[in-house]
N, C-alpha and C positions, 0 to 999 in steps of 0.2 A: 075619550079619556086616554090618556098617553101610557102605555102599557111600558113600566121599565124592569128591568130584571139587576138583580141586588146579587152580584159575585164576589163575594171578599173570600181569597182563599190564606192557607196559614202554609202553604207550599214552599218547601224548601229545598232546594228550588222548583221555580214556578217550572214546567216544560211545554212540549210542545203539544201534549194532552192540554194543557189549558188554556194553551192558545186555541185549539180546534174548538173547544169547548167556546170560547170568547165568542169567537166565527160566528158559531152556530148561533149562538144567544143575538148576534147583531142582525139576523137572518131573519131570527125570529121575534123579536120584540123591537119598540120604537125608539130603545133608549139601555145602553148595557153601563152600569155605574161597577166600578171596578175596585177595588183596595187589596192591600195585604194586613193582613188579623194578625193577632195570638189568640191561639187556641188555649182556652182554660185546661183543656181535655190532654192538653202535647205538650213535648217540651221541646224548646225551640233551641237550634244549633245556632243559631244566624241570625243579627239584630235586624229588628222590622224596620230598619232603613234600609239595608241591604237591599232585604228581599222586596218592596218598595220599589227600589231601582230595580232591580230584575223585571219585576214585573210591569213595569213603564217601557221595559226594555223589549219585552216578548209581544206588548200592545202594536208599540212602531213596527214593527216587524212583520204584522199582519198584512198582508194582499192578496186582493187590494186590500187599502186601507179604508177600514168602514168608518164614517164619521158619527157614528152614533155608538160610539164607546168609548169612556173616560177614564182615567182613572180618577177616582175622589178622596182625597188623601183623609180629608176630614169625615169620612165616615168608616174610619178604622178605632174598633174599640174591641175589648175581649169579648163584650156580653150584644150579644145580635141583637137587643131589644131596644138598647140604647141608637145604635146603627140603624135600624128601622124610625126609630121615631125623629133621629137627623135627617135623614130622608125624607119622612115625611112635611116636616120645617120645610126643607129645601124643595120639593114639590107638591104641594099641597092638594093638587088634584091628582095624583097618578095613583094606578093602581100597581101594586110593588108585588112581585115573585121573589122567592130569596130561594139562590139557588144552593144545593147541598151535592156532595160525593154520595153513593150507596155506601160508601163506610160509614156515614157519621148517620143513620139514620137512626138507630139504636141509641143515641146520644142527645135528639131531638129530645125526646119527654125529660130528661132533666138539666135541660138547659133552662140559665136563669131566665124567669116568667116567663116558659114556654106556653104556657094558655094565651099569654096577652101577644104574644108572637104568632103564633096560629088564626086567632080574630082577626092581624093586621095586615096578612099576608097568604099566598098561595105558595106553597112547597114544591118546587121541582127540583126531583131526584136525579144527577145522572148515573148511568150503570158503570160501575170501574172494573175491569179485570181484577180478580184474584178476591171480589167482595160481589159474593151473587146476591141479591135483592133478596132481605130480610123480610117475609110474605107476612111474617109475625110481627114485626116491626112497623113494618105500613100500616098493618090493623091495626096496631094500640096506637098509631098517628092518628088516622080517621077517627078512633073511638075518642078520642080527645078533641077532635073537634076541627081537626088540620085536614086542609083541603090540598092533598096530594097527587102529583102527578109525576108519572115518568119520563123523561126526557125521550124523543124518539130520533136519537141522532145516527145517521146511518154507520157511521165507525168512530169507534171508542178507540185510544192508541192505547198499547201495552208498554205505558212508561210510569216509572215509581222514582218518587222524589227519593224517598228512602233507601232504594237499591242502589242511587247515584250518590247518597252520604257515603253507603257501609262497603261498594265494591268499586272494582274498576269503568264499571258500565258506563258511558257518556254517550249512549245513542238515545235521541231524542230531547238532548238543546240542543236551541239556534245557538247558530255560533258568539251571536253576541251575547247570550247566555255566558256561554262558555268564556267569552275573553274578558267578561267584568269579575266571573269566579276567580279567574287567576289572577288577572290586575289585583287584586283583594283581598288575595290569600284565603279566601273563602274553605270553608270544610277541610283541613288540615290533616284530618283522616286519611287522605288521598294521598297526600305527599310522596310519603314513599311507595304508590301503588304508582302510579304513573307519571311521566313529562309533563311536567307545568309547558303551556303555550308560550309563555312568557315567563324571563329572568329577570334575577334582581341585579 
């Protein structure tokens, strides 16, 4: 059975945290299907076509290039249950992982029909700097029925989507991250904090 791992992140922007992340999932599973969300939970700076592109963009970029990661535009939806059960449409034998941040784990039990998401799928956590692994959170997962696991990936980057909206910080995009931000006018926040790469 063809073991695939379910990554749709709501990343704004995506970095190079989840490209390592990407890596590792193609490392370890037979099949990494990819999208960019909205998150019910966030509110979003950046239309999910943007970030869409970005994240197409941080895929090619991977090397080498592993050929067992897609991005799959058609299984981007707010509510992950919907997203699981495209998936499952689209590969009818696979057994499906959906992978989460250790932020959002706290966020699992009331996502919409998370009982029927828990029965369809296995939970893999990975650990984020600056969100240590909720031990209370993982037990009310299990106690609900969800079969969780930790990611054992040997390094985690200390990059924040967040910290690249709200400061000057731009370590940790690839650059073609960085030259479609600008081409784009992307996060205007920045403006006057730094040199655009590119003029108008």
């Amino acid at each position: 059975m063809i073991r695939i791992a379910l990554f749709g992140t709501s990343a704004d922007p995506p970095h190079q945290g989840h490209q390592a992340i990407m890596r590792w999932l193609s490392q370890t599973f037979d099949y990494v299907a990819v999208w960019a969300a909205d998150n019910p939970f966030k509110t979003h700076q950046t239309p999910l076509v943007n970030r869409t592109a970005m994240l197409g963009l941080l895929i090619d970029e991977i090397q080498p290039h592993p050929r067992n990661i897609q991005l799959h535009l058609e299984l981007s939806h707010p509510r992950s249950i919907f997203t699981i059960e495209l998936a499952r449409q689209r590969w009818p034998d696979a057994a499906f992982t959906l992978v989460v941040g250790a932020d959002i784990v706290h966020q699992l039990p009331h996502w919409y029909r998370s009982q029927d998401i828990f029965k369809q799928v296995q939970i893999l956590v990975f650990p984020r700097p600056g969100y240590p692994l909720d031990e209370d959170g993982l037990m009310e997962l299990r106690q609900q029925g969800a079969n969780v696991e930790i990611a054992n990936m040997p390094q985690m980057y200390d990059v924040s989507s967040t910290e690249y909206r709200t400061s000057e910080e731009i370590s940790g995009l690839p650059p073609a991250i960085q030259a479609y931000i600008d081409q784009n006018n992307l996060y205007s926040c920045q403006e006057n904090s730094r040199e655009k790469l590119s003029t108008h």
